[in-house]
DRENZA-971444 format. One record per residue (C-alpha): x, y negated, z negated. Coordinates in steps of 0.2 Angstrom, whole numbers. Layout:
<nodes>
xx  yy  zz
X  Y  Z
...
</nodes>
This chain:
<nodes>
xx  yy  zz
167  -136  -497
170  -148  -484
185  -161  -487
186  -180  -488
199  -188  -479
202  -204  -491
212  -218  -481
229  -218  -480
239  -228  -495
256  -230  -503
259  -235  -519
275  -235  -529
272  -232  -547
287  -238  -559
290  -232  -577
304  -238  -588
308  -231  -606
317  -245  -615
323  -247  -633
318  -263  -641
328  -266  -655
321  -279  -672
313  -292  -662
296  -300  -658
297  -305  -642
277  -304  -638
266  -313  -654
248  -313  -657
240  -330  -663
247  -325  -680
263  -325  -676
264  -306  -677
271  -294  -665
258  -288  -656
249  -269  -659
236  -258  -651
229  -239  -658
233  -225  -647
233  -208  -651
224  -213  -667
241  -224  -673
247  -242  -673
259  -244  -657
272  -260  -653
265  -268  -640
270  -281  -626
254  -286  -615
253  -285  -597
250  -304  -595
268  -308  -604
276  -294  -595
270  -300  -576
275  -317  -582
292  -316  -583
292  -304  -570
287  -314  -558
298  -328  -564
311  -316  -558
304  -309  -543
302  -328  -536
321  -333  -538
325  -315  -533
318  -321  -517
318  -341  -516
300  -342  -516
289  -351  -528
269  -352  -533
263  -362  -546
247  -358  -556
245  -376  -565
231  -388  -570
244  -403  -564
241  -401  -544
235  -417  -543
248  -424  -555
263  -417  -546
257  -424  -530
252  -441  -535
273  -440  -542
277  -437  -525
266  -450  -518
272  -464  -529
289  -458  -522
282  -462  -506
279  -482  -510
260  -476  -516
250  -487  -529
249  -472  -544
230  -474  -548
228  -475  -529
238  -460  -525
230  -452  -540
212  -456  -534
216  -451  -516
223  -434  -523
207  -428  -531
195  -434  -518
202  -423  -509
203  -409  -518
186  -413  -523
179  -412  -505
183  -394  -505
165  -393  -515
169  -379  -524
157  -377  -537
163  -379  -555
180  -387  -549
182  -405  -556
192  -418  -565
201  -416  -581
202  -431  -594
223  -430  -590
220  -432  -571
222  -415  -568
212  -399  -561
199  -392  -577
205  -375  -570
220  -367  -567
223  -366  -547
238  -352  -541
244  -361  -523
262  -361  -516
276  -372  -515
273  -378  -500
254  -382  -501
258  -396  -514
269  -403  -500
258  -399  -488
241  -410  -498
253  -425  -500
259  -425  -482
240  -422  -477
236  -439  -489
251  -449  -483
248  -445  -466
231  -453  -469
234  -467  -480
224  -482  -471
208  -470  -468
209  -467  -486
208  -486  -492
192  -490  -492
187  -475  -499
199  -476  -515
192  -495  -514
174  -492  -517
180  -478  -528
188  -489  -543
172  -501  -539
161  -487  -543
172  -483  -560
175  -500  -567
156  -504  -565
152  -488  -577
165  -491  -587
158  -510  -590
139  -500  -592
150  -490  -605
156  -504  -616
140  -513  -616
132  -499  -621
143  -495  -633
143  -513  -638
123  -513  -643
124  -496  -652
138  -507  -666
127  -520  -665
112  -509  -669
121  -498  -681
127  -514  -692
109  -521  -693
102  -505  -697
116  -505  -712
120  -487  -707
136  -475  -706
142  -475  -688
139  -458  -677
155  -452  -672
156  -447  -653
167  -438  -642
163  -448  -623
179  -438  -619
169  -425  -608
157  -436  -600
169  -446  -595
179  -432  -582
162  -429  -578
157  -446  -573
174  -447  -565
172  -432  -555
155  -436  -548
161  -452  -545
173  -446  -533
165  -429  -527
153  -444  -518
166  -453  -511
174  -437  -506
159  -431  -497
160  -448  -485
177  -443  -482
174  -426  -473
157  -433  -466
156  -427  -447
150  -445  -444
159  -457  -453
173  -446  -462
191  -440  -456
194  -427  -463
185  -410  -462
181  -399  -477
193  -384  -468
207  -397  -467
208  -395  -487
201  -378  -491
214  -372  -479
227  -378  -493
219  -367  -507
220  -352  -495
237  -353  -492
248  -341  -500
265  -334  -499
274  -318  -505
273  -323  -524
254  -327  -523
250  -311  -510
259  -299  -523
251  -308  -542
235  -310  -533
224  -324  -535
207  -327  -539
197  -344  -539
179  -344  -545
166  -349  -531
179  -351  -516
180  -332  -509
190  -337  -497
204  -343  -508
204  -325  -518
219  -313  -514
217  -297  -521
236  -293  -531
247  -281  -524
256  -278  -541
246  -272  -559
255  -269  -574
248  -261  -589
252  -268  -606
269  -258  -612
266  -245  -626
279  -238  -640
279  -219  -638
280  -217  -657
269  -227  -673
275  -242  -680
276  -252  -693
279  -271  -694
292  -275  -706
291  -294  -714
309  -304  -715
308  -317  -728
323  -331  -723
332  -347  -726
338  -363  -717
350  -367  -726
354  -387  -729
370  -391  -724
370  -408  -731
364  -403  -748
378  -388  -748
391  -401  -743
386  -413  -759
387  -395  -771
370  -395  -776
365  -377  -784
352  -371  -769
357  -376  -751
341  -369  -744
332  -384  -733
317  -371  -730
310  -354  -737
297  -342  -722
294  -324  -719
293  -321  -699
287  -300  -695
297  -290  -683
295  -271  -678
306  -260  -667
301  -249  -653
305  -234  -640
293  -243  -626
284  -235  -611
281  -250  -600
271  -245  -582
269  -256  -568
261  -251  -550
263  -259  -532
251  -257  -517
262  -256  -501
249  -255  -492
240  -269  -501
254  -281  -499
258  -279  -480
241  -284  -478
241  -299  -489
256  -303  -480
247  -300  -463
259  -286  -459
275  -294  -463
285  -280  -465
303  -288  -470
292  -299  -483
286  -283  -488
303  -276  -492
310  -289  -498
295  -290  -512
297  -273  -515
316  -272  -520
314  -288  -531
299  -278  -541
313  -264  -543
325  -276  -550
314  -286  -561
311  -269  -573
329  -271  -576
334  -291  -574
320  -295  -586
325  -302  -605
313  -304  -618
314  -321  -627
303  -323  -639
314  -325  -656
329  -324  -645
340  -334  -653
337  -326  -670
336  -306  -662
346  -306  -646
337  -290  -641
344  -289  -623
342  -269  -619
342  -261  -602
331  -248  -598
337  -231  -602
328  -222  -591
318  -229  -571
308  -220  -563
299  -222  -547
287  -212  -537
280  -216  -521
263  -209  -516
251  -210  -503
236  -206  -513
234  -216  -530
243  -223  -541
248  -212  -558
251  -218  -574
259  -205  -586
257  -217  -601
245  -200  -607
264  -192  -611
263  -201  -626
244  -201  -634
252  -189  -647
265  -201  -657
284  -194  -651
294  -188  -669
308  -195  -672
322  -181  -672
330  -176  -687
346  -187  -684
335  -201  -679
330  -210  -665
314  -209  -652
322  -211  -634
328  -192  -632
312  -185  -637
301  -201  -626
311  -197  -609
309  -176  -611
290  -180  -615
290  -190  -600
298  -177  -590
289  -163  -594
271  -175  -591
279  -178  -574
280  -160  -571
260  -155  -576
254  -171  -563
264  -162  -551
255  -144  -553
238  -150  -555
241  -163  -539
251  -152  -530
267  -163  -521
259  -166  -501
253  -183  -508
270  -188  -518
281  -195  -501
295  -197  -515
301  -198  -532
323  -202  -540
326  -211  -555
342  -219  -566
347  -214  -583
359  -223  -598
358  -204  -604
367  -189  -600
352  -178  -603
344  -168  -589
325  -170  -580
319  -156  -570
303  -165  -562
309  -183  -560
317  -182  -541
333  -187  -536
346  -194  -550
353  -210  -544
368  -214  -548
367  -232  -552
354  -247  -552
359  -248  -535
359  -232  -527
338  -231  -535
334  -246  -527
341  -242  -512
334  -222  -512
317  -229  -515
317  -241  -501
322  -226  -491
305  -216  -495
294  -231  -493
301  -233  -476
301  -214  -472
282  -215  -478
279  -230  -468
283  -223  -455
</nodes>
C-alpha cells in the first residue's frame, strides 16, 4: 500500500472541564438554559457562537486590537466626520456612496443609515474610510449634491402619490390599505446612491477607483485573521478563521430546574403592608460538569497573518488564557457563577485537529458521594489514552495540562504547575514544531 504524504499542519486543540454551578448564562429564545441530546440524554449546553463571543472579547483587550462586526460602519464614520466640521446628512451620504461603489452584490442601505448586513472590518479600516472621505471632501460635493436632488424629488413623487391614493380611498368611501413603504424606501435610497456612487469610481469622470474602497473591506488584523470572516459575493474580503469552537457539552444529563421568585417592594414593606412583593416570576436554571473544546490552526493563522510569526504568538497565548479569563454573564447578578476550569488541556499536532468530546457519549454517573468532575476528567483521560493507540504519538508534537485536582492523568502530558507554567510549555511545543 503506498502512503500519502498529507501537507504539514499544526493545530493546538484545547479542552477544558469546568463546573458550572446553578446559573443560565446561555438562554434560548425562551428564556431557558439551552439543551441538546447526546448519548440519547438531554445535556447543558453553552453554544459556540456565545462562547467565541466572549472569547474574543477577551483575546482583543488581551492584545489591544479590535474588530468590529456591526451593521453601524457607516453610522460610526459619519460620528467622526461630523467631528471633523462635516454636515451630518452629507457625511452620511458621502459614507454610503462609498461603500456602495464597492458593488457588492446584495450589500445596501438599511432604513437606520446603516449597512443591511453585518460587515467584520478592523479598527483601523473605519478610520481609514473616514480619512479616505475627508481627504476627498470637495470631489465628493457634487456628488452628495445631486444625490439629495435625486431623493427629495422621489420623495415629492412619494407624497403626491400618496396624496391621490387618500383622495381616492375617501371618494371610494373605503377602509384605508395599510402599507409598510419602510423597505422600498432603503431600496430607493440605495439605488439612488449606488448610481451616484458608480460616477464616483468612473475611469473618466470619477476619483476614486473601486480598489480604493474594497481595499477597506479586505483589510484585517489579528482578531479578524483568527474569527474569520465571510462576506457574501465579495471573495476577496473572506478570511477563512483560524480558531473553531464546538458548542460546550455537560458530561452527565440534566435536568432544568424552575425558580419561582420575588421582588420585593420596598416602599410597600416600609408602610407595613401584609405582602411586600412588587413582582412574582419563575426563571429555570440547571447545573453542569461541562466539556468545552476549542481548536486553533497555527498554520492557518500565520498565513492569515501573511507570516507574522510574533502576531501569531501573541494570538496564540491570548487563546490559552481566554479558556481561563472568560466569565459567564448571563444572570450574573442573581448566580455569580464565576468557576475556573478544573482541569486544561492542550495538545498540539501536526496532523488534525481531535476532539475527545466522544469521552462522554455515555452520560458520566455521578459517584456515590456526589459530584461529576472526578469521574469527567478520568473519562477524559483514559479517551486521551485510546486516540493515542489507535493514532500512534509521531503526529502529537506535544501534549501538558493544569489541574484544580490532586488526582493523577496517565495520557494527558506534562502536569504544569500553574496557569502559567501551561501557557508557557505550550508555547514551547508550538515553537519546537515550528521549527
Amino acid at each position: 500500500m503506498t502512503g500519502i504524504s498529507l501537507p504539514r499542519a499544526i493545530h493546538l486543540d484545547l479542552m477544558q472541564i469546568q463546573s458550572s454551578p446553578y446559573a443560565s448564562a446561555n438562554r434560548d429564545r425562551n428564556g431557558s438554559p439551552k439543551t441538546a441530546v447526546y448519548g440519547g440524554v438531554l445535556r447543558g449546553r453553552e453554544s459556540a457562537q456565545h462562547q467565541k463571543y466572549h472569547q474574543r472579547d477577551i483575546v482583543q483587550d488581551m492584545l489591544g486590537v479590535k474588530a468590529f462586526r456591526t451593521r453601524a460602519t457607516t453610522l460610526t464614520a459619519t460620528e467622526q466626520l461630523t467631528g471633523r466640521g462635516w454636515d451630518r446628512a452629507e457625511a452620511l451620504t458621502a459614507v454610503q456612496m462609498l461603500l456602495l461603489s464597492t458593488q457588492v452584490k446584495g450589500l445596501g442601505i438599511a432604513d437606520n443609515g446603516g449597512t443591511n448586513v453585518l460587515l467584520f472590518l478592523p479598527e483601523t479600516a473605519i478610520t481609514e474610510l473616514v480619512e479616505l472621505v475627508d481627504r476627498n471632501r470637495d470631489a465628493f460635493a457634487p456628488f452628495i449634491a445631486q444625490a439629495h436632488a435625486d431623493l427629495d424629488k422621489e420623495a415629492k413623487k412619494k407624497a403626491t402619490a400618496s396624496q391621490k391614493a387618500k383622495t381616492a380611498t375617501e371618494t371610494a368611501d373605503t377602509e384605508p390599505t395599510p402599507e409598510d413603504d419602510g423597505e422600498a424606501e432603503d431600496k430607493n435610497r440605495t439605488a439612488i446612491l449606488t448610481a451616484q456612487a458608480k460616477k464616483i469610481i468612473d475611469k473618466k469622470d470619477g476619483f476614486l477607483t473601486k480598489d480604493d474602497v474594497l481595499s477597506l473591506l479586505r483589510s484585517r488584523n489579528a482578531i479578524v485573521a483568527a474569527y474569520g470572516r465571510m462576506l457574501a459575493n465579495e471573495p476577496g474580503s473572506i478570511v477563512e478563521a483560524a480558531i473553531q469552537t464546538a458548542h460546550a457539552l455537560s458530561t452527565h444529563a440534566i435536568t432544568t430546574q424552575i425558580d419561582s421568585f420575588t421582588a420585593v417592594d420596598d416602599m410597600l414593606k416600609e408602610l407595613g403592608e401584609e405582602s411586600g412583593a412588587g413582582h412574582l416570576g419563575e426563571q429555570r436554571y440547571n447545573s453542569a460538569t461541562l466539556f468545552k473544546y476549542s481548536t486553533l490552526n497555527i498554520t492557518k493563522l500565520t498565513g492569515n497573518l501573511d507570516g507574522d510569526h510574533a502576531t501569531v504568538r501573541d494570538v496564540t497565548e491570548a487563546f490559552l488564557r481566554a479558556a481561563s479569563a472568560h466569565r459567564n454573564v448571563g444572570k450574573v447578578s442573581g448566580t455569580a457563577p464565576h468557576t475556573l476550569p478544573h482541569l486544561l488541556y492542550a495538545a498540539v499536532r501536526t496532523d488534525r485537529p481531535v476532539n475527545l468530546a466522544g469521552a462522554f457519549e455515555e452520560p458520566v454517573a455521578a459517584t456515590a458521594a456526589g459530584g461529576y468532575l472526578a469521574a469527567s476528567m478520568g473519562r477524559l483521560d483514559a479517551h486521551a489514552g485510546a486516540h493515542h493507540r489507535f493514532l500512534g504519538l509521531d503526529r502529537l508534537a506535544g501534549h501538558t495540562h493544569v489541574t484544580l485536582s490532586d488526582q493523577e492523568f496517565t495520557h494527558l502530558g506534562e502536569r504544569a504547575g500553574s496557569l502559567d507554567e501551561f501557557v508557557a510549555a505550550t508555547l514551547a511545543v508550538i515553537d519546537k514544531a515550528l521549527g
